[in-house]
N, C-alpha and C positions, 0 to 999 in steps of 0.2 A: 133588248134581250133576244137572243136569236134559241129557235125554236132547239137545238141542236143543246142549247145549253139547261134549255127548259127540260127533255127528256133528260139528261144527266142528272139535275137534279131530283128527278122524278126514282130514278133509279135508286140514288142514293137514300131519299126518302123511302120508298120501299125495302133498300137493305135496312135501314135503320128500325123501323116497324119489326122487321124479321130476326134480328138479333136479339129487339126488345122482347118479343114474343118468347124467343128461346130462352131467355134468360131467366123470362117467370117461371117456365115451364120447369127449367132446375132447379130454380128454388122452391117449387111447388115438390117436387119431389125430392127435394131433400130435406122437404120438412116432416114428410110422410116417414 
């Protein structure tokens, strides 16, 4: 695994966190 593939993934893991994040956050508020 070269390190170049590692940070892409790392990234991707991080958009994914951040989508998920958002996601609750809309449905936290539109359950309000």
């Amino acid at each position: 695994l070269k390190l170049n593939d590692l940070s892409r993934n790392h990234q991707k893991l991080n958009e994914f966190k951040r989508k998920q994040r958002e996601y609750i956050e809309l449905s936290r508020k539109r359950r309000n």
